[in-house]
Residue frames as qw, qx, qy, qz and C-alpha x, y, z in Angstrom:
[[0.192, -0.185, 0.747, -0.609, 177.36, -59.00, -7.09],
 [0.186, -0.282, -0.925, -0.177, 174.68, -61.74, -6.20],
 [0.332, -0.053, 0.324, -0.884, 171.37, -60.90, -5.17],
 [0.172, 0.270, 0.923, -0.214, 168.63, -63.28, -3.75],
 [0.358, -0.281, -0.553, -0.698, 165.47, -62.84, -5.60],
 [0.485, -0.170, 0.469, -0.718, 162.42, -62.43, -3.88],
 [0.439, 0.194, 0.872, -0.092, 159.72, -65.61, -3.96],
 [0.502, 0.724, 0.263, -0.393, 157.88, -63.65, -5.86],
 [0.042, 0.778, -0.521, -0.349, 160.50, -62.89, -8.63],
 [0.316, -0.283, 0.905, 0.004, 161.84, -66.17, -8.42],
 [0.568, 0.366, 0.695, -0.244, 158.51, -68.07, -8.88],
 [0.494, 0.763, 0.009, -0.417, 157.89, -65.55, -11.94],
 [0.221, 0.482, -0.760, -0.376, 161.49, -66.77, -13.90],
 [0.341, -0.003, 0.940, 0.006, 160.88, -70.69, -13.00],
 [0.490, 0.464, 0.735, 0.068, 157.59, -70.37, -15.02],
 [0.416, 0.815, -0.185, -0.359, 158.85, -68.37, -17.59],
 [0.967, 0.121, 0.064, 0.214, 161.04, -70.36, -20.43],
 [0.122, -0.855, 0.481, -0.155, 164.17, -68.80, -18.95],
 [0.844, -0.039, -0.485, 0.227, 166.69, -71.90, -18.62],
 [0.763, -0.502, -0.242, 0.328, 168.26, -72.28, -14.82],
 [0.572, -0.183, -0.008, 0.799, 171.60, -70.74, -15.99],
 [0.175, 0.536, 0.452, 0.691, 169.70, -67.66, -17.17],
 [0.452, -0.786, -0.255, -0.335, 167.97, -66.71, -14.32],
 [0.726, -0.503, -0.140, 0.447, 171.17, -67.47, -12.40],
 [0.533, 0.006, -0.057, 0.844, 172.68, -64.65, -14.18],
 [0.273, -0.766, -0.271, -0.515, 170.00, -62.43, -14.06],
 [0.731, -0.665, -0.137, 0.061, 170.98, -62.59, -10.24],
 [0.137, 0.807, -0.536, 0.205, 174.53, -62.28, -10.97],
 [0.800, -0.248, 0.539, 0.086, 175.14, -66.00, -9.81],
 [0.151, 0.476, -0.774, -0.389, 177.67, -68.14, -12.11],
 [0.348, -0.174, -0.897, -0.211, 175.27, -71.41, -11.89],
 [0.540, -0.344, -0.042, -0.767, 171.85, -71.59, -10.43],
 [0.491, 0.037, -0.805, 0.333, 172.44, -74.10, -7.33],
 [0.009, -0.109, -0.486, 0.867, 171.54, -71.83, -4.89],
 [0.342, -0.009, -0.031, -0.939, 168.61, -70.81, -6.65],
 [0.604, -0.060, -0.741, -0.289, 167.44, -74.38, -7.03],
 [0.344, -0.321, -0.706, 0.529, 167.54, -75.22, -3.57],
 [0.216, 0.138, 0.170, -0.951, 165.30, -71.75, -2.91],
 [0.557, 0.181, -0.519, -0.623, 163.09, -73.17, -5.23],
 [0.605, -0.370, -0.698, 0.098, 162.29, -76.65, -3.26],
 [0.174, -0.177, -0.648, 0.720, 162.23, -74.63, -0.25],
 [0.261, 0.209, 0.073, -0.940, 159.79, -72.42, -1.51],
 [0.529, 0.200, 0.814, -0.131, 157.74, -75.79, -2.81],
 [0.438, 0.549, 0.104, -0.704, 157.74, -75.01, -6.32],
 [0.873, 0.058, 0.467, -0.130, 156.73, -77.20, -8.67],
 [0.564, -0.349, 0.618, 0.423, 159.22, -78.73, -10.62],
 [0.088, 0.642, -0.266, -0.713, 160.04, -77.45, -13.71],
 [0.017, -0.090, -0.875, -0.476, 160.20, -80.61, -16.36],
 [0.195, 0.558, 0.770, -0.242, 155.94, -80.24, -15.06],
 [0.215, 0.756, -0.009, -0.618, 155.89, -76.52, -15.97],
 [0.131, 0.611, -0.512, -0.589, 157.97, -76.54, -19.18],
 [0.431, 0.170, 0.841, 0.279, 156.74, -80.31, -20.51],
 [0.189, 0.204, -0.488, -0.827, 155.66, -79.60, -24.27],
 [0.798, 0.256, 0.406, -0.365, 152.09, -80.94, -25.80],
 [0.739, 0.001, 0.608, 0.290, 152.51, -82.98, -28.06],
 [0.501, 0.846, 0.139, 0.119, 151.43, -80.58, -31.28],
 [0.379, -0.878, 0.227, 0.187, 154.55, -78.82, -29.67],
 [0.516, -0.649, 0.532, 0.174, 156.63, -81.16, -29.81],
 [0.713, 0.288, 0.551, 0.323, 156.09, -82.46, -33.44],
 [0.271, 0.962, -0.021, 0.021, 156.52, -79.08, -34.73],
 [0.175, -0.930, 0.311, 0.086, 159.48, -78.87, -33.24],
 [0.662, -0.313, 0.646, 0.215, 161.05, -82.02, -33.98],
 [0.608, 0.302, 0.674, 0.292, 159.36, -82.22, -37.52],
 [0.295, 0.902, 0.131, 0.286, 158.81, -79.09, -39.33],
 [0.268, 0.928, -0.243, 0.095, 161.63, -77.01, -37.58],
 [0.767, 0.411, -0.423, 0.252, 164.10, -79.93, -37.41],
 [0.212, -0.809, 0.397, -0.377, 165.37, -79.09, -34.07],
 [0.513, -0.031, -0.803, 0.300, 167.53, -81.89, -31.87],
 [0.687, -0.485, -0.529, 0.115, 166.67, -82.57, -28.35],
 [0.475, -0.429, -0.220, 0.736, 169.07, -80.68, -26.71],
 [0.053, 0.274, 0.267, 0.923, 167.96, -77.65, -29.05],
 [0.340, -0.513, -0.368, -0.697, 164.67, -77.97, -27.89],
 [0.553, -0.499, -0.388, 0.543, 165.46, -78.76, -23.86],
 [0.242, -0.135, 0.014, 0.961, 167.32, -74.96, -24.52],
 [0.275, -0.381, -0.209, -0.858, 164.20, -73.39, -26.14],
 [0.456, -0.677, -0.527, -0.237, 161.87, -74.36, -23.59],
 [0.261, -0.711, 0.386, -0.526, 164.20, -73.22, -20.74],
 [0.847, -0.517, 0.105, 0.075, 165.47, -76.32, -19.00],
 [0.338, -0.766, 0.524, 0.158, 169.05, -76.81, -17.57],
 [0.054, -0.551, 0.832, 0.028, 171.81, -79.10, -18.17],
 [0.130, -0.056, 0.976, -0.163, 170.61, -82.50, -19.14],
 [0.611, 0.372, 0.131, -0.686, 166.81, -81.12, -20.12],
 [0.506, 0.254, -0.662, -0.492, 167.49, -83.62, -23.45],
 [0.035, -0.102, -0.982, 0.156, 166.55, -86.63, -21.34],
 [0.265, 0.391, 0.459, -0.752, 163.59, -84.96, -20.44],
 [0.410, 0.444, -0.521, -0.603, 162.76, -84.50, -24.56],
 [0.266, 0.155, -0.939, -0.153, 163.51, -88.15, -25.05],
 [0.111, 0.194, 0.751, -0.622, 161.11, -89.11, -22.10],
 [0.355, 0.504, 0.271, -0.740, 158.25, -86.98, -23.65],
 [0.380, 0.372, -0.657, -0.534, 159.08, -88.44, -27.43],
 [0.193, 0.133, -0.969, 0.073, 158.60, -91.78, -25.67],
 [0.228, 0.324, 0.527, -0.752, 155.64, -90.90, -24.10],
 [0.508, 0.499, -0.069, -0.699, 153.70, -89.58, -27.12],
 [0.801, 0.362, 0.450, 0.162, 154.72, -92.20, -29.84],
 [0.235, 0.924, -0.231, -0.196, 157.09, -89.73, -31.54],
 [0.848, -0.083, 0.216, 0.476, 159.80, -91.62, -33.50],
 [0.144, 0.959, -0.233, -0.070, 163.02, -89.14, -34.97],
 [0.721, -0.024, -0.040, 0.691, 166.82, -89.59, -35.66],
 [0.273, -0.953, 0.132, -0.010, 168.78, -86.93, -34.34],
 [0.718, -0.380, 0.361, 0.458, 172.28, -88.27, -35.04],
 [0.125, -0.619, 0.331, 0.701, 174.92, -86.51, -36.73],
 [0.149, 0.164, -0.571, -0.790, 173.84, -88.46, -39.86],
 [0.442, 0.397, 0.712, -0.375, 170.50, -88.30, -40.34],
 [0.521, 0.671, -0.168, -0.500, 170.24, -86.02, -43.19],
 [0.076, 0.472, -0.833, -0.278, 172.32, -88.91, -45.06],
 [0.140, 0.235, 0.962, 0.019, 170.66, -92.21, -44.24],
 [0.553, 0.609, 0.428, -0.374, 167.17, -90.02, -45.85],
 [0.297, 0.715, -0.383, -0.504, 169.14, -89.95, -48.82],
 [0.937, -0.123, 0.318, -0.071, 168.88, -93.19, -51.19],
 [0.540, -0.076, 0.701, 0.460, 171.54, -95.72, -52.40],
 [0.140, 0.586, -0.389, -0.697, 171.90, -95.17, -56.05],
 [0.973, 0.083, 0.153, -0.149, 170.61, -98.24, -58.21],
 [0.661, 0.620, -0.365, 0.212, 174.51, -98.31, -58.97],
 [0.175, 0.490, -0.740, 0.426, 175.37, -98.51, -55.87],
 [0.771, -0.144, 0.442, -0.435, 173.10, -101.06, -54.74],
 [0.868, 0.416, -0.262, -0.068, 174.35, -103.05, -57.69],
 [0.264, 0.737, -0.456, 0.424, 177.55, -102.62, -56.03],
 [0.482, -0.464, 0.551, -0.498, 176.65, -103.78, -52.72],
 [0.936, 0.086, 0.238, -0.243, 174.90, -106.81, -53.70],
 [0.611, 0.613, -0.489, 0.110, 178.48, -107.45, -55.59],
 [0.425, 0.465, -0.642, 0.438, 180.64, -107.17, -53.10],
 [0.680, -0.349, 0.340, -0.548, 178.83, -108.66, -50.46],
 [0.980, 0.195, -0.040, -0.016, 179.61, -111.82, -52.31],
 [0.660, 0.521, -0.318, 0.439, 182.79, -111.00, -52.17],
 [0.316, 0.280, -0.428, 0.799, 185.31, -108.71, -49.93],
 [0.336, -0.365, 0.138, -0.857, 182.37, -106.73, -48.34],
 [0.361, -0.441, -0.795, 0.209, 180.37, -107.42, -45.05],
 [0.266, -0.681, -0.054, -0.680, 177.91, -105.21, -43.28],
 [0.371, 0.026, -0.698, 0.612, 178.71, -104.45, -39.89],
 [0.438, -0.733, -0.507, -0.119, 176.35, -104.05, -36.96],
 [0.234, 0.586, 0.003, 0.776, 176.72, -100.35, -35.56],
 [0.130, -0.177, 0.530, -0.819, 174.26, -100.26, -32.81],
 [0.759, -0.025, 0.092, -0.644, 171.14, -101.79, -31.04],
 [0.425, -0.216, 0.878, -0.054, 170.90, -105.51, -30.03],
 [0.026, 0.090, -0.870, -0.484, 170.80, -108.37, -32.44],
 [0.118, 0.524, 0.799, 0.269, 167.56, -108.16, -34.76],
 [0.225, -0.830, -0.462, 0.218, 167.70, -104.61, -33.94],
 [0.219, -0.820, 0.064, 0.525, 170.00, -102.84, -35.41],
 [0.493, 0.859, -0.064, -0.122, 171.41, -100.83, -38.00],
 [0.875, -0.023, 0.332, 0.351, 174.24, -101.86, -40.63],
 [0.020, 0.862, -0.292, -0.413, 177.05, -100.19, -42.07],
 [0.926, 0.357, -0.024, 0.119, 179.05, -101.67, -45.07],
 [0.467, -0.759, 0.401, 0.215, 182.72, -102.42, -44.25],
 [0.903, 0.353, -0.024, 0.244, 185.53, -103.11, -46.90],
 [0.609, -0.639, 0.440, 0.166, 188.77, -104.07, -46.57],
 [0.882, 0.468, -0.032, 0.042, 191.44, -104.48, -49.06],
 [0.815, -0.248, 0.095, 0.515, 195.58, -105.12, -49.19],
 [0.342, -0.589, 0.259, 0.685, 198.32, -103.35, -50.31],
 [0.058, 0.080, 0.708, 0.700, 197.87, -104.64, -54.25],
 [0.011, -0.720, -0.659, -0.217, 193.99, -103.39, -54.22],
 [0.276, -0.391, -0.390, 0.787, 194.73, -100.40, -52.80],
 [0.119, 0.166, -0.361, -0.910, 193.58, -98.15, -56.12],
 [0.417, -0.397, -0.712, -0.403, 190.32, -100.85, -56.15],
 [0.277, -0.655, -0.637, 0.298, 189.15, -100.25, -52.67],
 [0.079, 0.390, 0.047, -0.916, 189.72, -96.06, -53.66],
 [0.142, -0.106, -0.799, -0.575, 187.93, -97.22, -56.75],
 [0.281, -0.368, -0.754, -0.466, 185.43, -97.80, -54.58],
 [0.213, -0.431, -0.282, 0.830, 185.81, -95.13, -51.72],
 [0.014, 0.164, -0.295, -0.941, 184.82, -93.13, -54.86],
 [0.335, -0.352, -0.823, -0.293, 181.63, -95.33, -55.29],
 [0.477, -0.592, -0.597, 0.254, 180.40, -94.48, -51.64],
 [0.135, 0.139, -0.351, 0.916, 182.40, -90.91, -50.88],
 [0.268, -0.520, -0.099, -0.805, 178.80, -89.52, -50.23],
 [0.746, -0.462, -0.293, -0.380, 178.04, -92.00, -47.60],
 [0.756, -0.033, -0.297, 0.583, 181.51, -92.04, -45.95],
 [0.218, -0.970, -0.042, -0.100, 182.23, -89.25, -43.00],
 [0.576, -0.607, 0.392, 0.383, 185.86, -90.31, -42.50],
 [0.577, 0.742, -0.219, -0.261, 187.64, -89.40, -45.38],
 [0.021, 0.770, -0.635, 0.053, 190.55, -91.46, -44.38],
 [0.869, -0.058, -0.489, -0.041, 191.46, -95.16, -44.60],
 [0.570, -0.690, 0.420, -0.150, 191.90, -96.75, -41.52],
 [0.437, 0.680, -0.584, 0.082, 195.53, -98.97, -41.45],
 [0.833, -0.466, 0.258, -0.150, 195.91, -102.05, -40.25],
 [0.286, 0.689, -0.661, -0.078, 199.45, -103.27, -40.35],
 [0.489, -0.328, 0.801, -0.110, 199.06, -106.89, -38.83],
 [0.127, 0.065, -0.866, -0.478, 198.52, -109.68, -41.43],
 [0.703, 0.240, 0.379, -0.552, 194.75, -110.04, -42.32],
 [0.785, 0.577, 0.120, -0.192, 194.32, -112.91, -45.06],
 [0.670, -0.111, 0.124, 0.723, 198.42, -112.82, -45.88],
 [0.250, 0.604, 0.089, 0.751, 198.46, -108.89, -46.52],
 [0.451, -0.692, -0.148, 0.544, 199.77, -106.55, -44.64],
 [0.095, 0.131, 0.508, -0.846, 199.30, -103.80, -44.56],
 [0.110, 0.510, 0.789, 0.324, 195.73, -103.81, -45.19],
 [0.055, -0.040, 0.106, -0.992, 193.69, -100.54, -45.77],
 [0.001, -0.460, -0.851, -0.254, 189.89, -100.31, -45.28],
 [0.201, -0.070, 0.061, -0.975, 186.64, -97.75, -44.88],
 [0.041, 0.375, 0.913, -0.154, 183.02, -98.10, -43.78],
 [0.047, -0.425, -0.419, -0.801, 179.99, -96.15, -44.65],
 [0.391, -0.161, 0.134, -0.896, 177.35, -94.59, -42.69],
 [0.248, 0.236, 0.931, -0.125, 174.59, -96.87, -41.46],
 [0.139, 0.175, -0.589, -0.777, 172.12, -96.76, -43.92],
 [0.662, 0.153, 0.219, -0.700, 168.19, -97.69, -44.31],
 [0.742, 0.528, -0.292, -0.293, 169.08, -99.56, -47.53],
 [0.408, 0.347, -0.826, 0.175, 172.04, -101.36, -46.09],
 [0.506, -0.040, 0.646, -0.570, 169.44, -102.73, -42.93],
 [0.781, 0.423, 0.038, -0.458, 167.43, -103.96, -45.89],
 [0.693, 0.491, -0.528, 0.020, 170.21, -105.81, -48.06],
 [0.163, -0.454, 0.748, -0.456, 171.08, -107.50, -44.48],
 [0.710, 0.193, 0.258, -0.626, 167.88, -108.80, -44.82],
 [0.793, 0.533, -0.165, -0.245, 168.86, -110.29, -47.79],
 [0.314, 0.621, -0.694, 0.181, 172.59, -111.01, -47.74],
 [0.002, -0.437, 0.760, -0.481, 172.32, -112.55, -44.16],
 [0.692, -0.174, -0.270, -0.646, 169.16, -114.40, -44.56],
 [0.702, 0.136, -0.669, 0.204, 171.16, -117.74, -42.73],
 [0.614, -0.690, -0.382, 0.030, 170.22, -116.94, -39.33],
 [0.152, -0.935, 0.262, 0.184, 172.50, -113.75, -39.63],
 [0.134, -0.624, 0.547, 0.542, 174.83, -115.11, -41.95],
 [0.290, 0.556, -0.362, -0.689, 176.17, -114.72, -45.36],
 [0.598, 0.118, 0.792, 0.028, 174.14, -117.51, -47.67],
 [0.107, 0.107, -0.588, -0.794, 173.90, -117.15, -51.22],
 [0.435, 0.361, 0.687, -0.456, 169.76, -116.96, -52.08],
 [0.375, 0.557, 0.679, 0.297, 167.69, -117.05, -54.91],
 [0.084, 0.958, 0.257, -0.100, 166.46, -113.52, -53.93],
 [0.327, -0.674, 0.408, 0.522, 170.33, -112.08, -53.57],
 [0.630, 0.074, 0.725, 0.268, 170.48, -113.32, -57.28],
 [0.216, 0.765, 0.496, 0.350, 167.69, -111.88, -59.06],
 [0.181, -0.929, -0.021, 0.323, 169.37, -108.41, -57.66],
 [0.604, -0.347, 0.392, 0.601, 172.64, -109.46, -59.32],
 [0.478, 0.857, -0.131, -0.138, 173.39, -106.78, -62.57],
 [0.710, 0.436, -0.132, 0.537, 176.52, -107.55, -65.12],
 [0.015, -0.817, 0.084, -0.570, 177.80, -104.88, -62.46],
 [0.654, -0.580, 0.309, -0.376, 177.38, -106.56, -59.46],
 [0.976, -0.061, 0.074, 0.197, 179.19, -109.69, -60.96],
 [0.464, 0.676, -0.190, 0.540, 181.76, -107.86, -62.25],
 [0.172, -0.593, 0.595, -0.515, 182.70, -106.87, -58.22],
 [0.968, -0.068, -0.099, -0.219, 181.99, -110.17, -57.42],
 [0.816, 0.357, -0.112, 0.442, 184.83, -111.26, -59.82],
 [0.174, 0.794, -0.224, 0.538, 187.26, -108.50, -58.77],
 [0.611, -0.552, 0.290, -0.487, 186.68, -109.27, -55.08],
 [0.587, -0.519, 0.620, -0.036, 186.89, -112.73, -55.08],
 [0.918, 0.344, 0.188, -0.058, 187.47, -114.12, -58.39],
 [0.318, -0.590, 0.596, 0.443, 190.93, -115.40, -60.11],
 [0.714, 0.618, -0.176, -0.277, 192.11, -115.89, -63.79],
 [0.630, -0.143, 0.628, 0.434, 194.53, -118.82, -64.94],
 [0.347, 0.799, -0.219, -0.438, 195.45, -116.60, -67.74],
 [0.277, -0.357, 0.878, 0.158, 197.18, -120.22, -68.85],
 [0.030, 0.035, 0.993, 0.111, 194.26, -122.00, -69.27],
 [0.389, -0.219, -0.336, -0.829, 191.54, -119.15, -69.52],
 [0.513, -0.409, -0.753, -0.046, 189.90, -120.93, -66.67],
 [0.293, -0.481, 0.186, -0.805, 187.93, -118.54, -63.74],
 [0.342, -0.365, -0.780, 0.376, 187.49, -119.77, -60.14],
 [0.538, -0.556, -0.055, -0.631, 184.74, -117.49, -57.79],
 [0.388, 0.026, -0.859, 0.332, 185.49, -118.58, -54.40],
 [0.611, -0.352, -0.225, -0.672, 182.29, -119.41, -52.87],
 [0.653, -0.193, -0.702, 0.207, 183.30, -122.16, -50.40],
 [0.046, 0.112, -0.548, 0.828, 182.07, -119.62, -47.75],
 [0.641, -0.085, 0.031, -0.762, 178.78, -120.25, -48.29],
 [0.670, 0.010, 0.707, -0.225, 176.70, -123.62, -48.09],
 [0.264, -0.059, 0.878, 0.395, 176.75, -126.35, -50.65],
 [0.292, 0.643, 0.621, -0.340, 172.87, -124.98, -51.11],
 [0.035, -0.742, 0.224, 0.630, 174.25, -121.34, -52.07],
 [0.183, -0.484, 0.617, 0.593, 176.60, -122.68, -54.37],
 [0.375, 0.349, 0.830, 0.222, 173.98, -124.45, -56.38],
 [0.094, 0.821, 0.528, -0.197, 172.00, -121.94, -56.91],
 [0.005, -0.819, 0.307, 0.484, 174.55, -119.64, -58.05],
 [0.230, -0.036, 0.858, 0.459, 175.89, -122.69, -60.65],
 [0.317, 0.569, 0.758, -0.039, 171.98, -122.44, -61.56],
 [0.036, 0.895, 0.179, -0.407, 171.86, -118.96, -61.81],
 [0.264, -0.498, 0.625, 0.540, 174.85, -118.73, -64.03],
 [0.122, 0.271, 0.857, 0.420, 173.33, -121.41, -67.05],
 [0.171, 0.819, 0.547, 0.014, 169.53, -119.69, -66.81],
 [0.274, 0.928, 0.196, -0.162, 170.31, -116.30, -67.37],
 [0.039, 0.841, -0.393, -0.371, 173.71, -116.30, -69.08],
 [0.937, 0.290, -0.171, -0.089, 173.83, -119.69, -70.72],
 [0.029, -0.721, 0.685, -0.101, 176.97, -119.94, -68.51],
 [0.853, 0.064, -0.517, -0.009, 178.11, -123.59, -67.76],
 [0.151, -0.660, 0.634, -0.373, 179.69, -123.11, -64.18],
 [0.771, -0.174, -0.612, -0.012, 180.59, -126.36, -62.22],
 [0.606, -0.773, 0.076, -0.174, 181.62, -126.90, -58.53],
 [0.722, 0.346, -0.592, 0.092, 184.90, -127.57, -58.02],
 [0.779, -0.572, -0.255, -0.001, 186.41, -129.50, -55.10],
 [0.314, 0.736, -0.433, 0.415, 188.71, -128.39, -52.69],
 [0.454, 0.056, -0.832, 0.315, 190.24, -129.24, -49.34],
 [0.098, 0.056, 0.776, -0.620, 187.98, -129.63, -46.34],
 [0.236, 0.530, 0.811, -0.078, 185.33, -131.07, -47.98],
 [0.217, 0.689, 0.146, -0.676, 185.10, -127.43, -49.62],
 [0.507, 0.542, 0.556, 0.375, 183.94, -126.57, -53.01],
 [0.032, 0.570, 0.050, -0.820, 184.26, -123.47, -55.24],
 [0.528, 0.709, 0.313, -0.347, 182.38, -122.01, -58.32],
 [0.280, -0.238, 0.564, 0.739, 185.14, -122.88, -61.62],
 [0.255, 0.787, -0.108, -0.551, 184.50, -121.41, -65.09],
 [0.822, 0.065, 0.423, 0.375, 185.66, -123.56, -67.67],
 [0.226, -0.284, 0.435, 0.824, 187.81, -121.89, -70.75],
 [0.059, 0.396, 0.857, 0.324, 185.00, -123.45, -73.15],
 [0.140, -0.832, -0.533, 0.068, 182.33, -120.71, -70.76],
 [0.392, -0.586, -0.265, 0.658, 184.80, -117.99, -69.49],
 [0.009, 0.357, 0.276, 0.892, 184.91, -115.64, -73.04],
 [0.300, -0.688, -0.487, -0.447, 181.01, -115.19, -71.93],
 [0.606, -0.686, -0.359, 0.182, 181.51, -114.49, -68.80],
 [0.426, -0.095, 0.204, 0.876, 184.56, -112.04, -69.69],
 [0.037, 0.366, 0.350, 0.861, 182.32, -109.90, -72.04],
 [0.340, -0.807, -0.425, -0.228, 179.37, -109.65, -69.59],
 [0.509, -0.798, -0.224, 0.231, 181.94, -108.01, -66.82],
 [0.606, -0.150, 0.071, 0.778, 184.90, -106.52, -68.32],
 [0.166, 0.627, 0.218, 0.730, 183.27, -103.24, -69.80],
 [0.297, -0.910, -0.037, -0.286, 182.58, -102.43, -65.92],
 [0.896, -0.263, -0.116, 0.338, 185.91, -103.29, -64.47],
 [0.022, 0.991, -0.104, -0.082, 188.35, -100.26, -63.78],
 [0.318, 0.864, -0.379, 0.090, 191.92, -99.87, -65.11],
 [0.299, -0.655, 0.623, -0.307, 193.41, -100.51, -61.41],
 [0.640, -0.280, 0.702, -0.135, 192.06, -104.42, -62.35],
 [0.901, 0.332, 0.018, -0.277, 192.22, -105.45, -65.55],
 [0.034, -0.498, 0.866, -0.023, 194.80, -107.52, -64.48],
 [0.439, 0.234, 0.823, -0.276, 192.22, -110.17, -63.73],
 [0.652, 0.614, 0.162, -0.414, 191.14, -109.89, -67.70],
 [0.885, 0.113, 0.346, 0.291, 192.20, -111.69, -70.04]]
């Protein structure tokens, strides 16, 4: 059965760190409506005043014992919704935190193998997708996408990422992307490191432009998913294409440069239709360029080896 508290009584729970629904059952109420409305009648002062945290508080609580917002709304004793309050008071102080489901992940870094990796297939298949927070603001997730015949290279490289992947499943897209169908793909966590290689990758007023810096990152590794991604063998004529005609005619120089200085490659540009160009291999260059990427190339592709 319910029973009205006295003012006295009353006054005593509100500034104690009892939460709302606590004191409503102390009373033998199922929610604490009634008691709220006693409470402004009785002109006491509102509770986010009582229960706001000092700041020492509230870095303890956020930083040493890890706690989320809504954890710490509950320990002080406010109702339903108290996390706004939290947020409010973080905002207040200068307190910065993550509190999403992965945090403990994005403090955890890229591998220098799998940054080799990224910087690959960014050139290639891969793009980093904006997650959240307006543009120049926000955090980036790496998305790949591959067909039916890659299916064992994009697990290939499910297995590269598993730690930074929370869906364990590929998502299925049966409508033609690219001529394949079905096409399977996965995306990683957003990621400190992938906000950073945005930086880089996307350097073209947010898009992909092949740079000097994005270069000097490239490892035999990273070409090697390059090639895999978007590169093709004329297993006829031992001649390799890299299809680069998404970038700018700038890019592509710079990647023909990059090719002769540090691998004594010869690449040229070839032409294609709309005024595009891509990144050929002659037969005369392509052994070298074979031996520097085929020792990282997995099973599922050494089709695309000679």
């Amino acid at each position: 059965m319910s029973k009205c508290p006295s003012k006295e009584q009353l006054l005593q729970d509100v500034l104690s760190d009892l939460s709302w629904l606590e004191i409503a059952e102390k009373y033998g109420y199922s929610d604490a409506r009634f008691l709220r409305k006693k409470a402004r009648e009785w002109n006491f002062p509102p509770r986010r005043v009582i229960l706001k945290p000092s700041k020492e508080l509230l870095s303890d609580m956020l930083y040493r014992q890890r706690m989320t917002p809504k954890e710490i709304a509950s320990a002080l004793g406010y109702g339903n919704g108290g996390w706004s309050n939290i947020y409010a008071y973080c905002r207040e102080y200068g307190l910065q935190f993550d509190c999403s489901r992965n945090h403990a992940l994005k403090s955890m870094p890229f591998s220098a193998r799998q940054q080799e990796i990224v910087f690959g297939t960014l050139l290639g298949d891969g793009y980093l997708r904006a997650t959240n927070g307006k543009r120049g603001n926000c955090s980036y997730s790496l998305a790949l996408c591959h067909g039916e015949k890659q299916l064992d290279y994009l697990k290939w490289k499910f297995h590269e990422f598993e730690a930074f992947v929370t869906t364990k499943d590929f998502l299925v897209n049966t409508r033609s992307f690219r001529g394949n169908a079905p096409t399977y793909s996965f995306s990683t966590i957003s990621h400190p490191f992938l906000n950073e290689a945005h930086k880089i990758c996307y350097a073209n007023n947010g898009k992909k432009d092949i740079t000097a810096d994005w270069l000097s990152r490239l490892t035999p590794l990273s070409l090697a998913v390059w090639y895999m991604d978007d590169g093709s063998l004329n297993k006829r004529y031992h001649t390799i294409v890299l299809c680069t005609n998404s970038f700018s005619p700038e890019g592509q120089r710079l990647a023909v440069d990059f090719f002769r200085e540090k691998y004594n490659i010869h690449a040229v540009l070839e032409p294609r239709r709309n005024h595009q160009t891509v990144l050929r291999i002659n037969a005369s260059e392509s052994r070298k360029f074979m031996e520097i990427v085929s020792p990282h190339v997995p099973p599922c592709m050494d089709y695309k080896l000679w």
